[in-house]
Each structure stands twice: as C-alpha cells, then as structure tokens.
N, CA, C and O of each residue as an XYZ file, in Angstrom:
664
protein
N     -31.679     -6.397      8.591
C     -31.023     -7.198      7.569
C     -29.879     -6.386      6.950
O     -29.922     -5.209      6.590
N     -29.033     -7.088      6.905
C     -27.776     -6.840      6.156
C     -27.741     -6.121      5.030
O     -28.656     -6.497      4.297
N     -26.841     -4.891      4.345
C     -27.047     -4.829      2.383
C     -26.399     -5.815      1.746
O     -25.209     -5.859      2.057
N     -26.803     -6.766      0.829
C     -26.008     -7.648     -0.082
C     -24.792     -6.481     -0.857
O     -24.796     -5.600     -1.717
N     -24.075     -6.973     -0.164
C     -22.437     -6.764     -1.309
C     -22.286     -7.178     -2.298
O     -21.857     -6.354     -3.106
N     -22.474     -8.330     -2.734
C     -22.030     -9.632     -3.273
C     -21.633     -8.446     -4.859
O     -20.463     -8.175     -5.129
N     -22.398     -8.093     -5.408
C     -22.528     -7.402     -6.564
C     -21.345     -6.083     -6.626
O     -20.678     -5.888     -7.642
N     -21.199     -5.156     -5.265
C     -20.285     -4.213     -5.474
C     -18.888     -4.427     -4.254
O     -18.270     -3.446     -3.840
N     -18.558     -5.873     -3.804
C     -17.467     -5.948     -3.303
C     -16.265     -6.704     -4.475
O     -16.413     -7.582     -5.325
N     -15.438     -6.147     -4.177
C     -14.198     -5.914     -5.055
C     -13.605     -7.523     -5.026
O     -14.191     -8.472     -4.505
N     -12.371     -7.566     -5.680
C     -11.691     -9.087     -5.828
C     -10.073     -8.406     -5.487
O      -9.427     -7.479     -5.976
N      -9.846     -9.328     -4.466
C      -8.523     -9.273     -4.368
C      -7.492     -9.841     -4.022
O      -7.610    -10.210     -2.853
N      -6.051    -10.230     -4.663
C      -5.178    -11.639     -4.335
C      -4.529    -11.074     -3.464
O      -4.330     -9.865     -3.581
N      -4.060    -11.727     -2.445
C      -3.099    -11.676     -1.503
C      -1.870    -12.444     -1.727
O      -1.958    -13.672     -1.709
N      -0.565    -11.802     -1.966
C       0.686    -12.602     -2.388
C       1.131    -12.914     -0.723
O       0.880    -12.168      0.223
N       1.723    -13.987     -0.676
C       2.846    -13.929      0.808
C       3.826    -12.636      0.753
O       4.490    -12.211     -0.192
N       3.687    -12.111      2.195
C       4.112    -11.847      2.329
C       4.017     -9.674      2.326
O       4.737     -8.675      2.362
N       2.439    -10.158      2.249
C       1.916     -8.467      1.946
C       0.404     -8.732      2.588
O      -0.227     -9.783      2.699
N       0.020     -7.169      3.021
C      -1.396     -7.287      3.654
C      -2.133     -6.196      2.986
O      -1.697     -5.378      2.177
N      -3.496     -6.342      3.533
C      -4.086     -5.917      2.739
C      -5.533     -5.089      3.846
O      -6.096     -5.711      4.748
N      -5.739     -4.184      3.612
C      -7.260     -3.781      4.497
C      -7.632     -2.483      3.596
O      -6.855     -1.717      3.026
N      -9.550     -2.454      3.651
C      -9.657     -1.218      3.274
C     -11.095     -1.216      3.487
O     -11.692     -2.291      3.541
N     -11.917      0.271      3.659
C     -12.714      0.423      3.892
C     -14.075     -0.366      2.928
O     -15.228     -0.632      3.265
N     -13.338     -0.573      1.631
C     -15.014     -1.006      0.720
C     -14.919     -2.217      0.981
O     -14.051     -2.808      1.623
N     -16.292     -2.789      0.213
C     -16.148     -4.279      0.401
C     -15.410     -5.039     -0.527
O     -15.559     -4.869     -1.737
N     -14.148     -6.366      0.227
C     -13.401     -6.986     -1.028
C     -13.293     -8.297     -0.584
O     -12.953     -8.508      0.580
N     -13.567     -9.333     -1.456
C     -13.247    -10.574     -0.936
C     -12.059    -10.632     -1.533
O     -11.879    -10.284     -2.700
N     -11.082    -11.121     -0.691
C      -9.859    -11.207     -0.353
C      -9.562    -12.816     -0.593
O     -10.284    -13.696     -0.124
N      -8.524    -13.035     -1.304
C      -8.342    -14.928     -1.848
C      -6.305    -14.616     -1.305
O      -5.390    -13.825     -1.536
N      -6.581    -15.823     -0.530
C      -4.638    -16.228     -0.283
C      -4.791    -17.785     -0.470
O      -5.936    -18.236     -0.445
N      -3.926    -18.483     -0.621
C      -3.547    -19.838     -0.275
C      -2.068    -19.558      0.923
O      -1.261    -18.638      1.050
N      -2.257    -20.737      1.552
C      -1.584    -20.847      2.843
C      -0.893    -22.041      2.806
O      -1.418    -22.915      2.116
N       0.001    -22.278      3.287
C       0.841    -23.715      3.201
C       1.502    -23.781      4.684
O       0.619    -24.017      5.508
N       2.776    -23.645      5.270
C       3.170    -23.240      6.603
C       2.851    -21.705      7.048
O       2.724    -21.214      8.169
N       2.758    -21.059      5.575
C       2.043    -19.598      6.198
C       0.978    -19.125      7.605
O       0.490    -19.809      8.504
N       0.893    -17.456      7.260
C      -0.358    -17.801      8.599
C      -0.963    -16.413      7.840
O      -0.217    -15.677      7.195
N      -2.204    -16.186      7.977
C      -3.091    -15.434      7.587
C      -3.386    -14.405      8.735
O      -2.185    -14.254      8.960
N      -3.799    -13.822      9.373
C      -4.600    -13.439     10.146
C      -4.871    -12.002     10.025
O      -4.174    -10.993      9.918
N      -6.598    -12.359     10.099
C      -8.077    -11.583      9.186
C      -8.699    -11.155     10.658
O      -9.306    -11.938     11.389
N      -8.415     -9.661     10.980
C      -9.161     -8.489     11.749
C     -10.638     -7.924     11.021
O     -11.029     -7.196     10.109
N     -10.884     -8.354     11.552
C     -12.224     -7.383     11.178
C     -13.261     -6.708     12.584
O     -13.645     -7.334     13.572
N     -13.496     -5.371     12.267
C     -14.546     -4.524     13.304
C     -15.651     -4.696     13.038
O     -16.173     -4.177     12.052
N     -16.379     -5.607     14.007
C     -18.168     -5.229     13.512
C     -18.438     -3.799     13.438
O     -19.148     -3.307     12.561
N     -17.822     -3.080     14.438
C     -18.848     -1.848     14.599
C     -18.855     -1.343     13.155
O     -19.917     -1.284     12.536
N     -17.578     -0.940     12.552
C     -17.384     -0.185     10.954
C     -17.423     -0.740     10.202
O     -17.432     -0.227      9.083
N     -17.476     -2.389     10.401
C     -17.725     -3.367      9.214
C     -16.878     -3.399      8.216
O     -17.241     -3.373      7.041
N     -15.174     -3.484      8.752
C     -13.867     -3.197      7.914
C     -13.126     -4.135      8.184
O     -13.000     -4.634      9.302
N     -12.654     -4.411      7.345
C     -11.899     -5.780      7.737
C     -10.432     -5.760      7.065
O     -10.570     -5.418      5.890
N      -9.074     -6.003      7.378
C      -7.660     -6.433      6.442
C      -7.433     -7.830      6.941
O      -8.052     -8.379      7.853
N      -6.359     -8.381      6.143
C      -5.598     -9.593      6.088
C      -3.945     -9.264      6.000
O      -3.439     -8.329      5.380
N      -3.271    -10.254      6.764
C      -1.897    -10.005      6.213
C      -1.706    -11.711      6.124
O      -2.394    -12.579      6.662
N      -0.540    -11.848      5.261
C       0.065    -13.270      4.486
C       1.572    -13.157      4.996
O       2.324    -12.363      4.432
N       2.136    -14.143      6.328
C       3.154    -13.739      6.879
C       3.837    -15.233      6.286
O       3.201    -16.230      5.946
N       5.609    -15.011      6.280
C       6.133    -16.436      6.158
C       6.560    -17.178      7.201
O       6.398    -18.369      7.469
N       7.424    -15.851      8.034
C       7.985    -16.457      8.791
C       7.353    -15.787     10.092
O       6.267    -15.208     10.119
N       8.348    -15.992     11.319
C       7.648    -15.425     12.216
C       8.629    -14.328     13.051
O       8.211    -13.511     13.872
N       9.527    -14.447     12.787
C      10.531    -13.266     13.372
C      11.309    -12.642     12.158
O      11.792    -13.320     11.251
N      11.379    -11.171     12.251
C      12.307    -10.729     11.172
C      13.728    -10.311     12.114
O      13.833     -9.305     12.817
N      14.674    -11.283     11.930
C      16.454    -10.842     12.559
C      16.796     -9.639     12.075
O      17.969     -9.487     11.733
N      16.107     -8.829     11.976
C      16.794     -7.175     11.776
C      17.926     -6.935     10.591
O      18.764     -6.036     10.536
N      17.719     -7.883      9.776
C      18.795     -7.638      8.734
C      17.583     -7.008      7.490
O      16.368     -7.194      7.442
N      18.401     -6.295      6.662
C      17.541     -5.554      5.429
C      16.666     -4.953      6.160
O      16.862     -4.756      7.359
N      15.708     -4.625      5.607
C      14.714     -3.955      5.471
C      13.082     -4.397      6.294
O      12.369     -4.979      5.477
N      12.379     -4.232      7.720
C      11.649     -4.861      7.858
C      10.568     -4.917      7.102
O      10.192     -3.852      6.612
N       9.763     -6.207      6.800
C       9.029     -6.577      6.018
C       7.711     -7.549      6.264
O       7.686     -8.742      6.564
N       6.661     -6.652      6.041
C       5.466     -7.840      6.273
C       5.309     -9.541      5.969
O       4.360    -10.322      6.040
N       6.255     -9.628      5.723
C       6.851    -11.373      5.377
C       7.306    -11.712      6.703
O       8.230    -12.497      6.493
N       7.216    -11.606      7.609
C       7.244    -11.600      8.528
C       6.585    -11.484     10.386
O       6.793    -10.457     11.031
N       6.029    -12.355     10.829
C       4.339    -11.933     11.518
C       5.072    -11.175     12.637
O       4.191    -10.939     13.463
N       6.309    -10.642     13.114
C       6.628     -9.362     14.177
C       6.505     -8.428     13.350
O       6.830     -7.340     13.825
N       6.147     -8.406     12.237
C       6.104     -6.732     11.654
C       4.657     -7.027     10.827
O       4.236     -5.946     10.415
N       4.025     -7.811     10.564
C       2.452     -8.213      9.555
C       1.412     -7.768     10.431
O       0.518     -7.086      9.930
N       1.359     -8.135     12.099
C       0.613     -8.240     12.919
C       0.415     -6.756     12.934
O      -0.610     -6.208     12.529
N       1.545     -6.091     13.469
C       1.589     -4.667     14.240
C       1.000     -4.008     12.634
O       0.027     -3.256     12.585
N       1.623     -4.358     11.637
C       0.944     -3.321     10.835
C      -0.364     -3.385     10.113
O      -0.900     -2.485      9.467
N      -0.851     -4.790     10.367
C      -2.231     -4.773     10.179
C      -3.124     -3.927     10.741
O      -3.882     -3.161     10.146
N      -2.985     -4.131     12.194
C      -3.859     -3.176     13.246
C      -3.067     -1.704     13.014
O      -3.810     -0.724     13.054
N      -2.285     -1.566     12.883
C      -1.816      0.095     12.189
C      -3.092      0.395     11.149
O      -4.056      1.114     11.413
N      -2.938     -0.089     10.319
C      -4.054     -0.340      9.016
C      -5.567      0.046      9.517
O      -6.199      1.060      9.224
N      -5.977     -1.063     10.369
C      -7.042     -1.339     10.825
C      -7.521      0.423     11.705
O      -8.515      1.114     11.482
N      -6.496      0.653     12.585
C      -6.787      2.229     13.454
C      -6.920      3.064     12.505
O      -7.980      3.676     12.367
N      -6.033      3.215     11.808
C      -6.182      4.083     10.242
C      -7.358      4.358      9.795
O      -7.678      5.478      9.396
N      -8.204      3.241      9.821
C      -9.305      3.463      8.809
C     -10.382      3.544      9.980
O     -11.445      2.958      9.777
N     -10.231      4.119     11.012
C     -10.825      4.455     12.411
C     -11.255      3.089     13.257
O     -11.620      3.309     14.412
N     -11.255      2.184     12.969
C     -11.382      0.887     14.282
C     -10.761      1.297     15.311
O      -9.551      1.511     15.393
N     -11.491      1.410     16.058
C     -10.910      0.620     18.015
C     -10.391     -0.604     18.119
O     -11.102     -1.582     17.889
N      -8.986     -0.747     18.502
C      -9.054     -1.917     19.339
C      -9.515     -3.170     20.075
O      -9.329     -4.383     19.972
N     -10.194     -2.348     20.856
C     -10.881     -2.838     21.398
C     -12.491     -3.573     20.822
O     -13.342     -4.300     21.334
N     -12.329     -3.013     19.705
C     -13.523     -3.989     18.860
C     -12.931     -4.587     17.781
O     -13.559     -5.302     17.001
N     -11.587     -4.305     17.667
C     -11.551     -5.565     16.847
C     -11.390     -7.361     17.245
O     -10.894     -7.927     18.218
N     -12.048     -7.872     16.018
C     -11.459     -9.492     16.449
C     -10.452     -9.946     15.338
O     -10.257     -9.208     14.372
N      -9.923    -10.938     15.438
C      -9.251    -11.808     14.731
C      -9.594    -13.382     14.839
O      -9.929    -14.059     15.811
N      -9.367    -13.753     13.338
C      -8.952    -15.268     13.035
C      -7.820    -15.296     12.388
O      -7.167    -14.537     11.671
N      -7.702    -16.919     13.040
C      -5.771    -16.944     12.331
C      -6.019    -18.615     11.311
O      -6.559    -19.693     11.557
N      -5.597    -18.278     10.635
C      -5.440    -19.825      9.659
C      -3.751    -20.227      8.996
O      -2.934    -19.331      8.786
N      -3.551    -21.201      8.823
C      -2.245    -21.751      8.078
C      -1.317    -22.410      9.424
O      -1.797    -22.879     10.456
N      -0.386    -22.333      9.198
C       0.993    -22.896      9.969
C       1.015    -24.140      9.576
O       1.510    -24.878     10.428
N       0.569    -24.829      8.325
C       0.645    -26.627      8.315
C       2.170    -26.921      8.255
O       2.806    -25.896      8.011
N       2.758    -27.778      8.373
C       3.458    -28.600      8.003
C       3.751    -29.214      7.223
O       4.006    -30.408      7.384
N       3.853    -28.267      5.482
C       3.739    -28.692      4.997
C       5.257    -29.381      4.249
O       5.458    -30.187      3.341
N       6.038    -28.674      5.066
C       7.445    -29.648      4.760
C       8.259    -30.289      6.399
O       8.818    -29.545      7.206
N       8.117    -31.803      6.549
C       9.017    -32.295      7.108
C       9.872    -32.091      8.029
O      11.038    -32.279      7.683
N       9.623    -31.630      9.545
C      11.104    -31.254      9.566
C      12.032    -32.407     10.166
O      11.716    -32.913     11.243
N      12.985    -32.759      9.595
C      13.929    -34.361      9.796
C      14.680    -33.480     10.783
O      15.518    -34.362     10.970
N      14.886    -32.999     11.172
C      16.015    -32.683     12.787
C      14.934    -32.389     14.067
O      15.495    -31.533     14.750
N      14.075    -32.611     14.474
C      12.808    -32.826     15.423
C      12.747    -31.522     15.776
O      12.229    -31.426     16.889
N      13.090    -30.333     15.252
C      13.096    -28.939     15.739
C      11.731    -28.503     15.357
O      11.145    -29.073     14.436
N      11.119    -27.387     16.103
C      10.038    -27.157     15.511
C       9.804    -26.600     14.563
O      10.791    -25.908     14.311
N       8.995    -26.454     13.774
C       8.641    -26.398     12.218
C       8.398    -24.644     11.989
O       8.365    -23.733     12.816
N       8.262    -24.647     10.598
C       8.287    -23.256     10.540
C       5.966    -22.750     10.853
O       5.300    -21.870     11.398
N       5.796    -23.688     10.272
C       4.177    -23.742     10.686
C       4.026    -23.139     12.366
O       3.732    -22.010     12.761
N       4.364    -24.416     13.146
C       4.044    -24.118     14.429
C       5.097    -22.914     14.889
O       4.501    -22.335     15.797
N       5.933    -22.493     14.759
C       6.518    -21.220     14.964
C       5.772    -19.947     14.410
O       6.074    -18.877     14.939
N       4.957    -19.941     13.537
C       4.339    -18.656     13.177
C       2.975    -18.749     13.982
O       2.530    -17.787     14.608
N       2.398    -19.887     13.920
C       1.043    -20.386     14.758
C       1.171    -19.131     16.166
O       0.574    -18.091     16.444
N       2.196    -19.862     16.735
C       2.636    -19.637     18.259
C       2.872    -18.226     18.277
O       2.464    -17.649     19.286
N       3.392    -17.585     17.463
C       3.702    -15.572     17.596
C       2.479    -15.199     17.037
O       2.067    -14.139     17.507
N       1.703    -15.743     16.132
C       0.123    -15.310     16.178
C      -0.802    -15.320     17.197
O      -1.494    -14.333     17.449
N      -0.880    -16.545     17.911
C      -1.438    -16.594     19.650
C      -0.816    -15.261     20.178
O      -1.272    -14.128     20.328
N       0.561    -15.910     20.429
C       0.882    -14.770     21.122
C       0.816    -13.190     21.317
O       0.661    -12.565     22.366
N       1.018    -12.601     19.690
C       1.066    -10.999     19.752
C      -0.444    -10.500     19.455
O      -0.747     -9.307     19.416
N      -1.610    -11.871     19.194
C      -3.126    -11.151     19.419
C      -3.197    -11.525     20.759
O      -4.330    -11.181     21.095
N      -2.656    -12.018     21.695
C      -2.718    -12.184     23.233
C      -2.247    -10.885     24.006
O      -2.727    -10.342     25.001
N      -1.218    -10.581     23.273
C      -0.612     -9.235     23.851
C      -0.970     -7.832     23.420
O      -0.693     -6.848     24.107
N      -1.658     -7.769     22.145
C      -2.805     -6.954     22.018
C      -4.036     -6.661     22.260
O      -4.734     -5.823     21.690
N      -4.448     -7.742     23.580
C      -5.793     -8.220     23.935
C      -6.894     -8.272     22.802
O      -8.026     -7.933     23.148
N      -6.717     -8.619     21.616
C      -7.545     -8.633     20.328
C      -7.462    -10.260     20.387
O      -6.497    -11.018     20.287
N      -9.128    -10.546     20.631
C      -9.436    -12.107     20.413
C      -9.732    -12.684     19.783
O     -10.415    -12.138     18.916
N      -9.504    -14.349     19.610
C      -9.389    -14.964     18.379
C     -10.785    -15.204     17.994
O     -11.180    -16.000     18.846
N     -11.666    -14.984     17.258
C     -12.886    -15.861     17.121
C     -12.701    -17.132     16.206
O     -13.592    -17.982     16.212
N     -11.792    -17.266     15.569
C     -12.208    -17.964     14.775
C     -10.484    -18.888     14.478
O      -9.619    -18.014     14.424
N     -10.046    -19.882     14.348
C      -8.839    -20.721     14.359
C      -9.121    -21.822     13.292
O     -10.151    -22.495     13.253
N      -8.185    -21.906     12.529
C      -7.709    -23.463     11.961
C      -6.208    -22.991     11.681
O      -5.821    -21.914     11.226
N      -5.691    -23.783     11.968
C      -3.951    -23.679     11.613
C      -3.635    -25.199     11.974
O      -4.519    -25.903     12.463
N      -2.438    -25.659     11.739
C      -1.526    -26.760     11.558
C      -1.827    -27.779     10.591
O      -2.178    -27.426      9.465
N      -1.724    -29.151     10.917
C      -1.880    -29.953     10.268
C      -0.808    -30.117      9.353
O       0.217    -29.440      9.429
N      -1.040    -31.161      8.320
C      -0.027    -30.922      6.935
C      -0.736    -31.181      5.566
O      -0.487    -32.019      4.700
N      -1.913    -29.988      5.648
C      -2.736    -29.727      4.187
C      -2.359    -28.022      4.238
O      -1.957    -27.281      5.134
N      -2.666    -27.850      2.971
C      -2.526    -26.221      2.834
C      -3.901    -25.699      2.905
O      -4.878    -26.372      3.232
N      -3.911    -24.434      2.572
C      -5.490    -23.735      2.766
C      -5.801    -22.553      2.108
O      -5.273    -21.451      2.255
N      -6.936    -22.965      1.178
C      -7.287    -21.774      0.683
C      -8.467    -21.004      1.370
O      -9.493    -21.589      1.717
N      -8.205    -19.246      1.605
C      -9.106    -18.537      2.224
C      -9.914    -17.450      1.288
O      -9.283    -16.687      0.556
N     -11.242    -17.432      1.354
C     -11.439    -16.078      0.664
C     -11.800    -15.263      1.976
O     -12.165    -15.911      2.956
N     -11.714    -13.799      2.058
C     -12.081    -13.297      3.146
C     -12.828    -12.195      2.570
O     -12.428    -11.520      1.622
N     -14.163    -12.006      3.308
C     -14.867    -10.922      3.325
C     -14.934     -9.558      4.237
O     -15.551     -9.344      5.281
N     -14.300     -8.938      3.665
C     -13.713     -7.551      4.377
C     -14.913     -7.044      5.414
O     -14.838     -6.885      6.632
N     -16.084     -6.836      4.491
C     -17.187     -6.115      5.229
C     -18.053     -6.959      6.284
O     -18.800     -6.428      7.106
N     -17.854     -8.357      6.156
C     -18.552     -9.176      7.366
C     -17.915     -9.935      8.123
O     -18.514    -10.494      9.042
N     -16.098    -10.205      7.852
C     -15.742    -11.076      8.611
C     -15.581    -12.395      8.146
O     -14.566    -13.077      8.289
N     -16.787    -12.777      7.494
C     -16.742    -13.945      7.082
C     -15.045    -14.665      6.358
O     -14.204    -14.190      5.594
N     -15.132    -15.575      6.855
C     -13.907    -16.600      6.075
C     -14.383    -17.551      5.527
O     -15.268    -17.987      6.264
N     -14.257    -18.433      4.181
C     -14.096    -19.561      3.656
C     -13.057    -19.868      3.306
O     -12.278    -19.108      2.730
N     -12.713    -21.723      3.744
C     -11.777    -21.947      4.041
C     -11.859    -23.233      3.162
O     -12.985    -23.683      2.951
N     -10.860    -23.820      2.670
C     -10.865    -24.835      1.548
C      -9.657    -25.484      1.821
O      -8.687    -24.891      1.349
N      -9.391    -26.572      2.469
C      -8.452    -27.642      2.939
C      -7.835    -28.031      1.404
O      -8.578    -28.396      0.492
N      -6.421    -27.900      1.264
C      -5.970    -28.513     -0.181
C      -5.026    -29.857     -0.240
O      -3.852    -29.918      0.128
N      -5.489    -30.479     -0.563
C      -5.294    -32.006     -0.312
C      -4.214    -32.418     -1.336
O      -3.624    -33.465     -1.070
N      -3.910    -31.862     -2.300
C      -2.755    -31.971     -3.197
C      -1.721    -31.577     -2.777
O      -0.637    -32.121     -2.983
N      -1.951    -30.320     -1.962
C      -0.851    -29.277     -1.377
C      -0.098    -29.933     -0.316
O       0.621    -29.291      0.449
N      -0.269    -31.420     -0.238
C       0.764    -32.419      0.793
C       1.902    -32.676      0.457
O       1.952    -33.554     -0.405
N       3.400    -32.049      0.959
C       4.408    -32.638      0.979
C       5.361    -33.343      1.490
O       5.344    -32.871      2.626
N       6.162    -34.102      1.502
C       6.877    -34.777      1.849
C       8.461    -34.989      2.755
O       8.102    -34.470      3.811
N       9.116    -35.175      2.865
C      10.645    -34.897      3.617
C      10.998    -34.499      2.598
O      11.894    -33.661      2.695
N      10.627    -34.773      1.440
C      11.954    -33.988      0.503
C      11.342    -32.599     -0.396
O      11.750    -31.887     -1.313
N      10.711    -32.650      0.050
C       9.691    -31.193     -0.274
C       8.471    -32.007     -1.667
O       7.842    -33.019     -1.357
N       8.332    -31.449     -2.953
C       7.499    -31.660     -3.957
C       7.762    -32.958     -4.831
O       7.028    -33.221     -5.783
C-alpha cells in the first residue's frame, strides 16, 4: 500500500506558459483553453512535472520560452532527468488544445496545432502517452499529482467561446 500524501503534498498554480516538476509531493492546478498541458511522471521515483504551453512553435525571435511546446516539452524532460528519471520510464499525458476560439479562415486552429507537436515530440522521444483528452471546444481544469501521476480533469462549460471571442 501506498503512503497517503494527501496531508504533506504541497499546492501549486501553474500560469501559461511556465512548468513546473519537483521531487516532493504537489498537486499541481492549471486551467487549459487551446493550451496543452503535458504531465510526465516516473513510477519508478514517483516524480512527476507539468508544463502549460500556448503555442506550438517558437519563430526564434526574442528569447526562447516555455510558452511554447518546441521548447516546454524538451525542458520538461530536462527537469524530469535532473531529478534522476530515465527516459525510458517515463510516461506522459497530454490535455487541452480545445477550440476555444473560432477559426473563420478554415486554417487550422491554434488547439489542434499544439495537440499535433505534443503527439509528435512524445513520439520522437519514444515517451508514451498513457493518458489523452485534448480538443473539443470546452476548456479544462487539471489538478495533477506529482507523486502518483494521477490527473483530475474538470470539463469547463462556461469557458465556451464564440467567432468573436468572449
């Protein structure tokens, strides 16, 4: 049997656009809208981070920035080796990419564009997904539990917008 955390794991917000991992236990709270989340965690060390990406490519202008899932991804698992995980044992879940604004020129959306480089760069890190919800056009609130993995996930039904945004 497991040790109950519940009593000495920590609280912690996740803004867009910043990640987060660390060895103690922390439940971890983001809301998600076209965002994308994606929550590594190692059974073996029982460690888990999150990063809160917006977009999905950073064009090399300024400064690169975890607002971004070509630079959120790689430095999560930076994070994750850091605090001694293998690779090879870690997993991932990915949540967000909704739709939550419109897009009127039939191009694809900023949701399914971050969705798709999340597949992709845990495909090319051979780190597998266990666990998926993304698209749609509701937002999502996550708490994440560092030390088990666990996700709760809370569909936000207000968080629906429209062609013209709010």
């Amino acid at each position: 049997m497991l040790p109950d955390t519940s009593e000495t794991r920590k609280e912690h917000y996740l803004y867009p656009g910043m990640l987060f991992a660390s060895p103690q236990p922390h439940t971890v709270t983001t809301v998600l809208g076209s965002c994308i989340s994606v929550c590594l965690w190692d059974p073996v060390l029982r460690v888990g981070g999150i990063n809160h990406y917006m977009l999905a490519l950073w064009n090399g202008e300024g400064l690169p920035s975890p607002k971004y899932g070509n630079i959120a991804i790689p430095k999560l698992i930076e994070k994750m080796l850091a605090m001694g995980s293998r690779k090879e044992n870690l997993q991932a879940k990915v949540f967000g990419g909704a739709a939550v604004i419109q897009a009127s020129n039939g191009l694809m959306n900023v949701g399914e564009r971050n969705i798709i480089l999340a597949e992709d760069m845990l495909q090319e890190e051979q780190i597998p997904v266990v666990g998926i919800d993304v698209g749609g056009h509701l937002g999502r609130k996550l708490l994440f539990h560092t030390e088990s993995g666990e996700v709760f996930l809370k569909k936000l039904k207000g968080a629906r917008l429209g062609p013209q945004g709010v």
